[in-house]
C-alpha positions as CSV (number, residue, x, y, z in Angstrom):
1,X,0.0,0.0,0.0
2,X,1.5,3.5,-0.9
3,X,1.7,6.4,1.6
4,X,0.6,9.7,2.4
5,X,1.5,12.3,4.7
6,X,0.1,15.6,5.7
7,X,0.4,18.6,8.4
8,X,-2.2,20.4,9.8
9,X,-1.7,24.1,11.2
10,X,-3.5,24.5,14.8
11,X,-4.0,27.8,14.0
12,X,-7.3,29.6,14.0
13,X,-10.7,28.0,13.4
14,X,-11.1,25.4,10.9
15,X,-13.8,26.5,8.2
16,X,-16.4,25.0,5.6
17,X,-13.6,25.5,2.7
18,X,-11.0,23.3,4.7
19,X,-13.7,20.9,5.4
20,X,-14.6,20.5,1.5
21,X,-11.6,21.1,0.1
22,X,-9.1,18.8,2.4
23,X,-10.7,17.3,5.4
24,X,-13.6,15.3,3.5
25,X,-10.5,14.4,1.0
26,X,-8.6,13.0,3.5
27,X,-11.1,10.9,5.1
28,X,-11.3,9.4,1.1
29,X,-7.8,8.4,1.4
30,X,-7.5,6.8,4.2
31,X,-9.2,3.6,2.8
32,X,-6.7,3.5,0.1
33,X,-3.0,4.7,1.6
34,X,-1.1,4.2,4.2
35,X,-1.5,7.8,6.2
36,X,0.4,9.6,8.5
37,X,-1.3,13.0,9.5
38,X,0.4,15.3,12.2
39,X,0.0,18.6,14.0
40,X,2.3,21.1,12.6
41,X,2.7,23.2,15.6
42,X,6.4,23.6,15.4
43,X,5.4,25.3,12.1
44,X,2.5,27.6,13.8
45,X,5.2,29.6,16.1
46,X,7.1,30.8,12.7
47,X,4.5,33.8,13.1
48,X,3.3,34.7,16.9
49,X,0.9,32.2,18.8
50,X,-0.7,32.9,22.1
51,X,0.6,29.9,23.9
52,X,-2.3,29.1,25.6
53,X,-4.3,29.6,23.2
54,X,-1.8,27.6,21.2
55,X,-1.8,24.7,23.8
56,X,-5.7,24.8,23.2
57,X,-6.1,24.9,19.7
58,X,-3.9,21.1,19.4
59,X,-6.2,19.4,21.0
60,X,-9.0,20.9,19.6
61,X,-7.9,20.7,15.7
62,X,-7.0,16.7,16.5
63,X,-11.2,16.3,17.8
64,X,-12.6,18.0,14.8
65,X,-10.6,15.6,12.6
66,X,-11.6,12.8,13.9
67,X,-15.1,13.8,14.4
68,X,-15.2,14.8,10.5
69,X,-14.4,10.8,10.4
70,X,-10.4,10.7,10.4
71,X,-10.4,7.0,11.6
72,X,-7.5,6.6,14.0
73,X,-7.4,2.6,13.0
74,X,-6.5,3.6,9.8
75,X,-4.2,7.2,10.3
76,X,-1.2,7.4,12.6
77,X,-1.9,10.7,14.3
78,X,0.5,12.8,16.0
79,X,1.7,16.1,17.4
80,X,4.8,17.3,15.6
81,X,7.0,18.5,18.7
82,X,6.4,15.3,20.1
83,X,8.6,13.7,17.9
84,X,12.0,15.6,18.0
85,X,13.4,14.0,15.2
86,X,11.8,16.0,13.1
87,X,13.9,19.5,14.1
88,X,17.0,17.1,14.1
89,X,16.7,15.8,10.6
90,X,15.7,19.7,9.2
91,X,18.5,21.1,10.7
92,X,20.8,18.9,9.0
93,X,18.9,19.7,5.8
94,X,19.4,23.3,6.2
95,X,23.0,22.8,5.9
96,X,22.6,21.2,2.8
97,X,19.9,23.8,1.0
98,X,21.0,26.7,-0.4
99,X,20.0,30.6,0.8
100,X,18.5,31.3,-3.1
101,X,16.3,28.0,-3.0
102,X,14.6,29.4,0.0
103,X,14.6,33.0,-0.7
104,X,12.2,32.3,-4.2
105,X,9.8,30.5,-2.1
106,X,6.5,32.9,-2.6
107,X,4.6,31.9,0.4
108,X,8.1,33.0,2.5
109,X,7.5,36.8,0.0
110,X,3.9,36.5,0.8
111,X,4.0,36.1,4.4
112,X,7.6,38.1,4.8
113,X,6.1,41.0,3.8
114,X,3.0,41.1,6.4
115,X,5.6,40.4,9.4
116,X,8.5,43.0,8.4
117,X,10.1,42.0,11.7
118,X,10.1,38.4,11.2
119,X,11.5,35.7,12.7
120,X,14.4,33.1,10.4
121,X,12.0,30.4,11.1
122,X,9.7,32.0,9.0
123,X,12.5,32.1,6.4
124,X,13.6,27.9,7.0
125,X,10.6,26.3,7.2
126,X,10.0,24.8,4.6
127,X,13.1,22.7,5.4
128,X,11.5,21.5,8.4
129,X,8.7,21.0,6.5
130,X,10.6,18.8,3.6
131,X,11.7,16.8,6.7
132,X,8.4,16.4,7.8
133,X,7.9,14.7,4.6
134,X,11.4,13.0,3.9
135,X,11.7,11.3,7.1
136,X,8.9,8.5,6.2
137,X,9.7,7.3,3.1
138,X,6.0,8.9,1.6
139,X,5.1,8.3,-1.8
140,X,2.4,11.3,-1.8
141,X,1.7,14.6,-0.5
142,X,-1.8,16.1,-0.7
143,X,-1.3,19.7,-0.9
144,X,-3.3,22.5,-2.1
145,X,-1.9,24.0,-5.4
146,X,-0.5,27.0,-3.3
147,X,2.0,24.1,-1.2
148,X,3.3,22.2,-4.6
149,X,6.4,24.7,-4.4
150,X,7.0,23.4,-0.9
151,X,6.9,19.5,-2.2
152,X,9.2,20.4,-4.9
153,X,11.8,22.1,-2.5
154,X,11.9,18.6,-0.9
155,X,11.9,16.7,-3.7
156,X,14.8,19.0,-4.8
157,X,16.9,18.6,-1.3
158,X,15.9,14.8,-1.5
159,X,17.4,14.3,-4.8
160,X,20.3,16.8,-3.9
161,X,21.4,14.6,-0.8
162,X,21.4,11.2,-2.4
163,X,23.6,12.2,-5.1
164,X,25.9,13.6,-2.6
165,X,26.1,11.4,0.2
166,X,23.9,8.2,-1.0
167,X,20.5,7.0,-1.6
168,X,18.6,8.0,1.8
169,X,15.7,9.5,1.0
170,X,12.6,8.5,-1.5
171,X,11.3,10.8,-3.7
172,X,7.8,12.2,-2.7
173,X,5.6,13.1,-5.5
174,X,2.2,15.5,-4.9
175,X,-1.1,14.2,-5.1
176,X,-3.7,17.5,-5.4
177,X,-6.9,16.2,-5.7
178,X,-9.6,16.6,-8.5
179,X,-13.0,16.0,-6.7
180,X,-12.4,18.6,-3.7
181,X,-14.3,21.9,-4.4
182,X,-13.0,25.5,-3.8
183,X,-15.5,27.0,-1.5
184,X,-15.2,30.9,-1.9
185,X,-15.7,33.2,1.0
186,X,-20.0,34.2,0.9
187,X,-19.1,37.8,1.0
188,X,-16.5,38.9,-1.2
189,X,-16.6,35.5,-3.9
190,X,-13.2,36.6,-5.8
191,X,-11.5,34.7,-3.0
192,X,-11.2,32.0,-0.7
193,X,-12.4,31.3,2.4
194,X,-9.6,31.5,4.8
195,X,-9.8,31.2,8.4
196,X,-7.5,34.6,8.8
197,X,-10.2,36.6,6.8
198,X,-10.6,39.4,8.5
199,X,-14.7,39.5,7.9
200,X,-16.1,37.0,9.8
201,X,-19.2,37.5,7.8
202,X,-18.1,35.6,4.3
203,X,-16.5,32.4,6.5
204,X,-18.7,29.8,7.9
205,X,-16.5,28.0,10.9
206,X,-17.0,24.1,11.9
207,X,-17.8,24.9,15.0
208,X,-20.4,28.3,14.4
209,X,-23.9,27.5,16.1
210,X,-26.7,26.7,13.9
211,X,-28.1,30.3,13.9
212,X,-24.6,31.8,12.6
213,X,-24.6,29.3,9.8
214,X,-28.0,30.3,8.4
215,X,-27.5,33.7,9.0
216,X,-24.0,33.7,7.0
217,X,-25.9,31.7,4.3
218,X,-28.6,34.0,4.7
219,X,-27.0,36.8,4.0
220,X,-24.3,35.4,1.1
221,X,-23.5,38.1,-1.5
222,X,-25.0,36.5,-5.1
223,X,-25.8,38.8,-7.7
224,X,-29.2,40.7,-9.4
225,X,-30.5,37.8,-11.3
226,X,-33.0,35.4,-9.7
227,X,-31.8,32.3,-11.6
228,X,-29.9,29.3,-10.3
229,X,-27.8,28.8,-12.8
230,X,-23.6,27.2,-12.2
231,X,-21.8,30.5,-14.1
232,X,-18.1,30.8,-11.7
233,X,-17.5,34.1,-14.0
234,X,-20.5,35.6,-14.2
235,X,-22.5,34.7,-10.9
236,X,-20.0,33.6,-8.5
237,X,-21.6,33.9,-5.6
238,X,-24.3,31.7,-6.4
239,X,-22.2,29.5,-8.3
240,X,-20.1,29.1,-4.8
241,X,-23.3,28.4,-3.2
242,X,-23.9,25.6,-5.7
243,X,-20.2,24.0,-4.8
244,X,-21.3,24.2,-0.9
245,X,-24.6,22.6,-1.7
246,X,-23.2,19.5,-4.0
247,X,-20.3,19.2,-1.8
248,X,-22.8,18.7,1.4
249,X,-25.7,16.9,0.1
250,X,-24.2,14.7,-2.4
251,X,-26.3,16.0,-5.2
252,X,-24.6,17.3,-8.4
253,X,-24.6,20.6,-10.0
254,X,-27.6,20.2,-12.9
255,X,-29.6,18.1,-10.0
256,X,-29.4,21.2,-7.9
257,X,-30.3,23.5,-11.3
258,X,-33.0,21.5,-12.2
259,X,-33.7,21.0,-8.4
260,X,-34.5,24.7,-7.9
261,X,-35.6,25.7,-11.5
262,X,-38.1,28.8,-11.6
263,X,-37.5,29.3,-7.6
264,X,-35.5,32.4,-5.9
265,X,-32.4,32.6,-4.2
266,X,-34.2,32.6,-0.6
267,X,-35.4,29.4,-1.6
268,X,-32.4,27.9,-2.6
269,X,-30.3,29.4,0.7
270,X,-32.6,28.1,2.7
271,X,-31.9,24.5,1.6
272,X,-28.4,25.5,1.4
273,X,-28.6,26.9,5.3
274,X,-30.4,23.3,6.0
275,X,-27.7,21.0,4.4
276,X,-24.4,22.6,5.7
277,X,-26.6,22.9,9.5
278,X,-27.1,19.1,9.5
279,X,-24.1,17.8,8.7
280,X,-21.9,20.4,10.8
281,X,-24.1,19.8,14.0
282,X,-23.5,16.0,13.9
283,X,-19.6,17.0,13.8
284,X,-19.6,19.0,16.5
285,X,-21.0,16.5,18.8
286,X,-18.7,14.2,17.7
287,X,-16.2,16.7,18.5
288,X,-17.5,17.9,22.4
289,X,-16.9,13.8,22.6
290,X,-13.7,13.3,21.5
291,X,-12.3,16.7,23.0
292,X,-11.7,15.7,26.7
293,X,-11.6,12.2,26.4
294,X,-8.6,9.7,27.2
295,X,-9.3,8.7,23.9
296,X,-7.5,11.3,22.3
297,X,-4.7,10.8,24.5
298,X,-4.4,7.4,23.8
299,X,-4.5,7.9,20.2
300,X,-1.9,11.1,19.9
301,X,0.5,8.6,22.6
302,X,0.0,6.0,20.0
303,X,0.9,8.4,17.2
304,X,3.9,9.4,19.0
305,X,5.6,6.4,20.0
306,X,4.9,4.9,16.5
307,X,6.3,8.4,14.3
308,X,9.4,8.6,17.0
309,X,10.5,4.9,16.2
310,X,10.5,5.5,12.4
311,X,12.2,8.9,12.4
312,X,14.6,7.6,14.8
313,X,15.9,5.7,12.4
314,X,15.9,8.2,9.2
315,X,17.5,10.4,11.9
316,X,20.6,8.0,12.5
317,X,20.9,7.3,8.6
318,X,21.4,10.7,7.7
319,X,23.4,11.6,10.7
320,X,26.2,8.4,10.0
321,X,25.6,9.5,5.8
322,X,27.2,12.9,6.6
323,X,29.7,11.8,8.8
324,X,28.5,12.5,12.3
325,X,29.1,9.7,14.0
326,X,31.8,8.4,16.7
């Protein structure tokens, strides 16, 4: 069976978009790769985290995955600063990746120049983040398109330290997926919908109460026709509705034309509002389950012993391959 890998961010509140556009993938894959998903909190602090608000959102972000499904029987879960292998095998990395490799990185331009004061882990890690990868052998890393330039900086240190010092790492390859929808945000639908949007108005969170979600829905921006028609350029807002609506009710875009054919957009919100409301309530008492139970302990101490003995090993191979060794 080939493997996966991929690093969640416990920052902010996951939304509807990451819940269509990875979550629901991810619970797809897990009946047909090997997965390994982890907590990328040692990449949160590259920007500042209230650490107690920090400390709070690990737990939390592990509960809403696996009350969105994420079955731990078939993903080894874990909390990347648990396994400190991880910062061992990046920082030998770093020594072998070039400053001009990681100065063209665009996210590092992007985010660089919102933090002028910012920190050099901000600047090197996506090294830790090739480790993240490198270290178990993966065949695949599901990434949005906005993280392929990160896969390919891996790939690139990959291939660059088995020429030099032997054949240590395999070569990852991405795998961005085909049948996960872009969900736009509901007020402004020329962009995503991001969980650091300033406008809490255009983003529907997991974990909003019923009422926000239908008022949110409600009160979506569409446009001055009245017909329920799939046009992305020319009614994006409604055609962003339609995504949210096929994603959550499993019906496809003509059923939901033909569906709501001759009716008005209150209508068709409305059913919207009712889909999205009934499967994010049954998540969210999944999640006030999982969130405080030894469950989740057991499962993230599971994770960790499992991840630490593998990158253990990865970690000692490419210590003795560049020499540091008694």
């Amino acid at each position: 069976m080939e493997t996966i890998i991929t690093g969640i961010q416990p920052s902010g509140n996951l939304t509807l978009g990451n819940y269509i556009g990875a979550i629901k993938q991810m619970v797809n894959y897990q009946n047909d790769y090997k997965t390994y998903m982890f907590i990328a909190d040692m990449h949160a602090i590259t920007v500042y985290q209230d650490p107690e608000r920090l400390h709070k959102n690990i737990r939390e972000v592990v509960a809403l995955y696996l009350a969105c499904g994420i079955d731990p029987k078939k993903v080894t879960i874990f909390i990347q600063s648990e396994n400190p292998y991880h910062a061992n095998v990046s920082w030998m990395l770093e020594c072998v990746t070039p400053h001009g490799e990681l100065s063209r990185m665009t996210q590092f331009k992007d985010k660089s120049s919102k933090h002028l004061n910012f920190n050099a882990g901000l600047f090197t890690y996506p090294i830790l983040m090739a480790a993240d990868i490198l270290i178990y052998d993966v065949d695949y890393v599901p990434i949005g398109i906005d993280q392929k330039q990160h896969v390919e900086l891996a790939r690139n240190i990959a291939e660059r330290f088995n020429k030099k010092y032997g054949e240590t790492f395999k070569i990852p390859d991405v795998k961005i997926s085909k049948t996960g929808k872009k969900i736009l945000d509901l007020q402004d639908p020329t962009k995503k919908m991001s969980k650091s949007e300033n406008n809490p108005k255009g983003v529907i969170y997991m974990l909003d109460d019923e009422d926000v979600i239908r008022k949110k829905i409600m009160s979506a921006t569409t446009d001055s026709e009245c017909e329920i028609k799939y046009d992305e350029e020319n009614k994006p807002g409604i055609s962003n509705l339609m995504n949210i609506c096929s994603s959550m009710s499993g019906l496809d875009i003509l059923d939901i034309e033909k569906k709501f054919k001759g009716k008005n957009y209150g209508e068709f919100k409305t059913f919207v509002a009712d889909v999205v409301i009934k499967e994010l309530i049954k998540i969210k008492e999944k999640y006030l389950e999982y969130l405080n139970s030894p469950e989740l302990d057991k499962i993230l101490e599971d994770g960790a012993k499992i991840t630490t003995e593998i990158a253990k090993k990865k970690y000692l191979l490419v210590k003795e391959r560049l020499g540091l060794y008694r």
